[in-house]
Phi, psi and omega in degrees: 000309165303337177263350141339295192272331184278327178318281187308326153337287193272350175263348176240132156327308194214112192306141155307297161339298187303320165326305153305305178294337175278337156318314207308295173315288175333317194262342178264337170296292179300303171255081205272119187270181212208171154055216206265041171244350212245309188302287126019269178330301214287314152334293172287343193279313195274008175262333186305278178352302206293324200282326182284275176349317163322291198307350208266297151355271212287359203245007234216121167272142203237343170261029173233348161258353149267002185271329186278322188269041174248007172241039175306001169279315191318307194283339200264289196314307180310301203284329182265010155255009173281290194248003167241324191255022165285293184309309159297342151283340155278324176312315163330283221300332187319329172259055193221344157279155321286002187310317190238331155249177140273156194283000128330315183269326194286302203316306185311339190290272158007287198308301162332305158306341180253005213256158183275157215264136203304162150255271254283318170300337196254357138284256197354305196269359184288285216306322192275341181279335180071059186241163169335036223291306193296358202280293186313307151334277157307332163278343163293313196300293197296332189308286153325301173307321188292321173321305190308325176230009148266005173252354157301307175280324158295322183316297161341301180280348200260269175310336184255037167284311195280010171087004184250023165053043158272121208206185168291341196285306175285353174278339166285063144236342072042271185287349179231026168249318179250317181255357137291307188283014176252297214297312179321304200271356150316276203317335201257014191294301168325324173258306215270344197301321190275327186299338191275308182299325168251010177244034194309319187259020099027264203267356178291281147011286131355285182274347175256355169277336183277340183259351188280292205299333157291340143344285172297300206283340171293316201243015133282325157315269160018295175263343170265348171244023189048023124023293200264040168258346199289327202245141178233156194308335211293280190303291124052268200267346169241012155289349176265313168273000122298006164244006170281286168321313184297298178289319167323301184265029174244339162296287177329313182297317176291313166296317153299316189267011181259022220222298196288304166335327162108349176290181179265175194299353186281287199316324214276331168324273206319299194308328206248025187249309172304311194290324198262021178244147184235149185306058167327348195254339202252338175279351175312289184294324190277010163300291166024276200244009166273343221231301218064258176281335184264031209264013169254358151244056177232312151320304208284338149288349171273345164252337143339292172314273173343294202290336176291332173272340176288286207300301172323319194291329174290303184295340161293326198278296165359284179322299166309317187269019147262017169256333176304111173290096165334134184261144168252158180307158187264143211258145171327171160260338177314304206275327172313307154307302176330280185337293173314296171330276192323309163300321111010295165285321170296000000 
């Protein structure tokens, strides 16, 4: 199974997702859909949203995340480098406007900060690390589930001052865009759940065709109200290195501070994989529908932010798992005995 997950890892640079999405981006720079076709789009962007959310539902096994919480410090641990001391470092950051982000990049910073922490890179990178893997597993999941109804309410409490329309209005829009169709698709999870299971990759196609498309439909919004005459390659390039600084201590933090906590070197792998990564599949739609028109510079540090944790995160979990000692098979007693003879005899 690891070398499954570790495979796409070390052969690509730069994840295929991301790739897609900047095409994505792209293609919304040049051909920006418009007019009643914008409407259309705007329509469709919002059953997507709604349609990943079911699936995120139906697809969430409800005994096997209570079966995880019994390894409840982990998961505790996790949640409080997720959702408190990621949002105190963007808060931090509030002084770096405007000299050094704009308040626009800052919102997106933010935003980034408030979003729930990835599973599927954060098992990939366990597992290639020789780490808790089912532990990470669990700890992505509850991450995601809490995201759904704690990255609305900071936002809200964080953002709705600033003018990025994070506000009460949009958190009901929030429970009946995002936490209704994940509650649906817990319940109909009971019928529908083996059909999901054999048609997984599918809807894996599905659920990232479905994020292409809020994507395009964000930043053709974007570009048709000139959103992005606001930003310069300049600024850019140092937003980047401020998520450089951002992923550093937050690596730093998890690792060093799961160590002092007293977990073991498995456990200390997930926490430090798990706590410092953030959801691209779950903060897109829920910019979407926190930002509206400006949600194409609201993103664009949460798709920055991704490709920099994919990539640092393979040279770590490498690194870890050559600090790991292969256990050799245990030698029979029979061959053990010879061997001593045999030496012996020598």
């Amino acid at each position: 199974m690891r070398r499954l997950l570790s495979r796409p890892l070390s052969r690509l640079p730069v994840d295929p997702y991301i790739a897609a999405l900047l095409g994505t981006v792209l293609l919304a720079v040049f051909l920006p859909v418009r007019g009643p076709a914008a409407t259309v789009a705007d329509g469709a962007s919002t059953g997507a949203v709604a349609l990943l959310f079911f699936l995120y539902g139906a697809k969430l096994s409800t005994r096997e995340a209570m079966d995880g919480l019994r390894h409840w410090r982990l998961h505790l641990t996790v949640l409080a480098c997720t959702f408190l001391a990621f949002p105190l470092l963007g808060l931090a950051a509030r002084g770096l406007v405007p000299h050094v982000l704009p308040p626009e990049l800052y919102t997106g910073l933010l935003f980034l900060c408030l979003t729930p922490s990835t599973v599927q890179s954060s098992i990939a990178f366990t597992s290639l690390a020789r780490g808790n893997v089912a532990a990470a597993i669990c700890a992505g999941t509850f991450s995601s589930l809490a995201g759904i109804v704690l990255t609305p309410l900071l936002a809200a409490l964080l953002l709705g001052g600033s003018g990025a329309g994070a506000s009460l209005d949009s958190l009901l829009s929030v429970v009946l865009r995002l936490l209704v169709p994940f509650l649906a698709g817990q319940l109909l999870r009971r019928w529908i759940g083996g059909f999901l299971t054999r048609h997984r990759r599918v809807l894996g196609l599905v659920d990232r065709g479905s994020i292409l498309l809020v994507v395009y439909v964000a930043f053709s919004a974007g570009m048709v109200r000139g959103v992005w005459q606001q930003v310069s390659p300049w600024r850019l390039v140092v937003l980047v290195g401020v998520e450089v600084v951002l992923l550093a201590v937050m690596l730093t933090l998890t690792t060093f501070g799961s160590r002092g906590l007293g977990f073991g070197r498995e456990d200390r792998i997930a926490i430090t994989f798990a706590g410092s990564k953030k959801s691209l599949a779950s903060g897109l739609p829920m910019a979407t529908v926190l930002f509206g028109a400006q949600a194409s510079l609201a993103v664009l540090p949460l798709m920055l932010f991704h490709q920099l944790q994919l990539m640092v995160g393979a040279v770590l979990a490498k690194r870890f798992a050559r600090q790991q000692p292969v256990a050799l098979p245990a030698e029979p007693a029979g061959s053990a005995m010879e061997t001593a003879s045999a030496r012996g005899g020598a």
